[in-house]
N, C-alpha and C positions, 0 to 999 in steps of 0.2 A: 638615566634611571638605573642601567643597570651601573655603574658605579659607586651610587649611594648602598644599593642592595649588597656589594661588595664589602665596602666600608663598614656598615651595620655587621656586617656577618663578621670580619674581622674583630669588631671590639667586641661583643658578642663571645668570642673564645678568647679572647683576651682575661673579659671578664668569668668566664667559665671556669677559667684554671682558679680562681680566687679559693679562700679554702674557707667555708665559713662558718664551718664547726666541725670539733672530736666530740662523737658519738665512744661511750664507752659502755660495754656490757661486761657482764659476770654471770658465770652460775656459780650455784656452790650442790654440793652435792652432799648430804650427810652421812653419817655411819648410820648402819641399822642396828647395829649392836648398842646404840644409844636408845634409851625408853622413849616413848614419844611424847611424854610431857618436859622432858629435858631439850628434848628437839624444838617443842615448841615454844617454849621461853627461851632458847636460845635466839630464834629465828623474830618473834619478836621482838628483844629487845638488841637484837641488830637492828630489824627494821627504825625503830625508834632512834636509836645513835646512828644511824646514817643519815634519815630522813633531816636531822636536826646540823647535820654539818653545813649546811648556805649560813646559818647566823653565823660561821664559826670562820670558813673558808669561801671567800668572797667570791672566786673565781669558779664556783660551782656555778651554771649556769642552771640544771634542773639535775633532779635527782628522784627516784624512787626504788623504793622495794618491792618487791610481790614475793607472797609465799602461796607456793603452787597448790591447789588444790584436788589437783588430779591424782589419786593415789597410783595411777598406770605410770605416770613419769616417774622417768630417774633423777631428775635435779630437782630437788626442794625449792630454793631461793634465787629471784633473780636481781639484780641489780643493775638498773637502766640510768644513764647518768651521760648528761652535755656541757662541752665547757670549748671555750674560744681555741685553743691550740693545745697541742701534745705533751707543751712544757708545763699549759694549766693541770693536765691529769699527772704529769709526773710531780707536779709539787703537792698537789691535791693526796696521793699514795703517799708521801711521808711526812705528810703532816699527823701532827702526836693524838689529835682525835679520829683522824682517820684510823692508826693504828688500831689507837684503842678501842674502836666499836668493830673493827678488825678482829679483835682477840675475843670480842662474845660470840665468835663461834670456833674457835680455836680447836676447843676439846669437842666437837659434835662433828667437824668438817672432815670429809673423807678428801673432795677432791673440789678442785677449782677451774673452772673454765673462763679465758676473759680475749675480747676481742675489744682493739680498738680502729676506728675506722674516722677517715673525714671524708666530708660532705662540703 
């Protein structure tokens, strides 16, 4: 008995160590010296060209946006986003629509925070 309980516990970390997904986050944080209807058309039509990047780049596995509604916080926008491996998110960052709905906050974006992490 107890060598099967052995065994089990072995493949068990074996299978542990498996990686089986990059969780990627983002904040963005805006200028205040931008108006806020500028901020806020900026911040939606990111959300929208982000959201629409899985038709585009297959290797997205999910993705969303939230634009914060708490006027206490310091970061506006957050971007939540899962994909199979590190090399998916790094090909995923230079792909030419990723840029591009990259650059609709270009002139509003004070600062960026991004973590990525596997699971």
């Amino acid at each position: 008995m107890y060598f099967c309980a052995a065994i089990a516990l072995q493949r068990y970390k074996l299978f542990a160590k498996i990686i089986y997904m990059v969780k990627h986050i983002v904040l963005f944080k805006l200028k205040d010296s931008v108006g806020e209807e500028a901020r806020l058309s900026a911040m939606h039509r990111f959300k929208t060209a982000i959201e629409a990047l899985p038709a585009v780049i297959p290797t997205i596995r999910k993705i969303e946006v939230g634009l914060n509604t708490n006027p206490e916080e310091q970061w506006q926008v957050a971007l939540y986003s899962e994909f199979d491996s590190l090399a998916d998110v790094q090909a995923y960052a230079v792909h030419p629509d990723h840029k591009a709905a990259g650059a609709l906050l270009a002139e509003v974006k004070e600062n960026r925070a991004c973590v990525d992490y596997e699971i």
